[in-house]
Structures are given as structure tokens and as C-alpha cells.
C-alpha positions in Angstrom: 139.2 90.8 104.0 140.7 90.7 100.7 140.9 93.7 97.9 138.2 92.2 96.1 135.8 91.8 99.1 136.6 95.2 100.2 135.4 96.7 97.0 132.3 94.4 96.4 131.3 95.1 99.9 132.1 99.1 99.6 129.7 98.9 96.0 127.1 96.9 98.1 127.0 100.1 100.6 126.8 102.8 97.6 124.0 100.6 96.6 122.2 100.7 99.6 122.2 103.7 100.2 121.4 104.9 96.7 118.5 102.7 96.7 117.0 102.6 100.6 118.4 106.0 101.9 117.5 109.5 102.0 121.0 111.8 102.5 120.5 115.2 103.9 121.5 117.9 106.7 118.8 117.0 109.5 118.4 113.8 108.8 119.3 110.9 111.8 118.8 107.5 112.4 119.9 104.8 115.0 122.0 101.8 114.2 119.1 100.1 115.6 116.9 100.7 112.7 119.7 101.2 109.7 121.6 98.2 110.4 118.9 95.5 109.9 117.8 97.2 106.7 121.0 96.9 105.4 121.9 93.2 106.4 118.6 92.3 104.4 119.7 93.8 101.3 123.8 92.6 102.2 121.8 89.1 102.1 119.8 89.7 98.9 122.9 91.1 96.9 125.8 89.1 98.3 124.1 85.4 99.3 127.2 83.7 98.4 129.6 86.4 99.8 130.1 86.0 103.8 131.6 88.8 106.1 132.9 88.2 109.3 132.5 91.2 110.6 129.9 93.1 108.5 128.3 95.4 111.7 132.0 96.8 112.6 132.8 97.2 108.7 129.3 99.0 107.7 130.2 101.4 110.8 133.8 102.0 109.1 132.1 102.3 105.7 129.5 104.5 106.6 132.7 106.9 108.5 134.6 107.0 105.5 131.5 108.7 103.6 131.4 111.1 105.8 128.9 110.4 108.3 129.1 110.7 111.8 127.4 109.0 114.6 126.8 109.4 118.4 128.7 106.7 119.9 130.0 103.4 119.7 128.1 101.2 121.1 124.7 102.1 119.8 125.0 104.9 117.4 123.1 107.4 115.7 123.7 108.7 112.3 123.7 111.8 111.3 122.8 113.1 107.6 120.8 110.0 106.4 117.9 108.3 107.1 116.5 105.2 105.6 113.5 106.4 102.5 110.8 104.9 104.5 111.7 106.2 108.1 111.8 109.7 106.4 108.0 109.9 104.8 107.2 108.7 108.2 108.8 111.7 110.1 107.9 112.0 113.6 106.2 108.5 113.8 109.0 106.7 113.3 112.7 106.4 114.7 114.3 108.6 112.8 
């Protein structure tokens, strides 16, 4: 991936999870549930842009915020949920 693709994708996560996440201690959600949420919006803001490897690269991204996760096969994060999924609460996966 090239320095420009890097960043545009690195913006595209702030984005998200500016706009679709709620940050905070005691806050979790699987990769399940945070992943497809933000492929739609990686689709909607980067049509034209492709990314060959944009589950590994969102994990990557989401570590270098400082998140941490459970495992590597089907993680859970830890200190974000998606805005939804948190006025949900205890209905939801969170």
C-alpha cells in the first residue's frame, strides 16, 4: 500500500469512528459486529479506492489507536462500541 493509500485509509478509520462509534472504558464489541459496519461505510467513502487487505489493516489500525482486542482470529474490542450497539445495551452484542 502506498503513502497515500495509507493515509486516506487511516482518515477513513478516524472518520468512522468519529461518526459510527462510541469510545469509552467499558465499552466492547466483537469483530463480528464492528467490521461489517465499517466495510459499508469503507464502500460509501472510498468506492473507487480498493484494499487488498482491508480486515488485517482495520485490525492494525484499530491497534495503533490504542485498542486492544481478545484474540486473533475473532476478536473483541475493548473501549469502543459501535453508537447503535451502545443505546441498545444488553440487547445487543456489545
Amino acid at each position: 500500500m502506498n503513502g497515500d493509500t495509507q493515509q486516506e485509509f487511516s482518515e477513513i478509520i478516524d472518520r468512522f469512528i468519529t461518526l459510527h462509534c462510541r469510545v469509552g472504558a467499558g465499552l466492547s464489541i466483537t469483530d463480528k459486529a464492528l467490521f461489517p459496519a465499517f466495510r459499508a461505510f469503507w464502500i460509501e467513502s472510498a468506492s473507487q479506492t480498493q484494499h487488498p487487505a482491508l480486515l488485517g489493516q482495520f485490525r492494525v489500525e484499530l491497534a495503533q489507536r490504542g485498542f486492544r482486542s481478545n484474540g486473533p482470529k475473532r476478536p473483541r474490542w475493548y473501549g469502543l462500541s459501535l453508537h447503535q450497539l451502545t443505546v441498545l445495551g444488553e440487547l445487543t452484542d456489545t
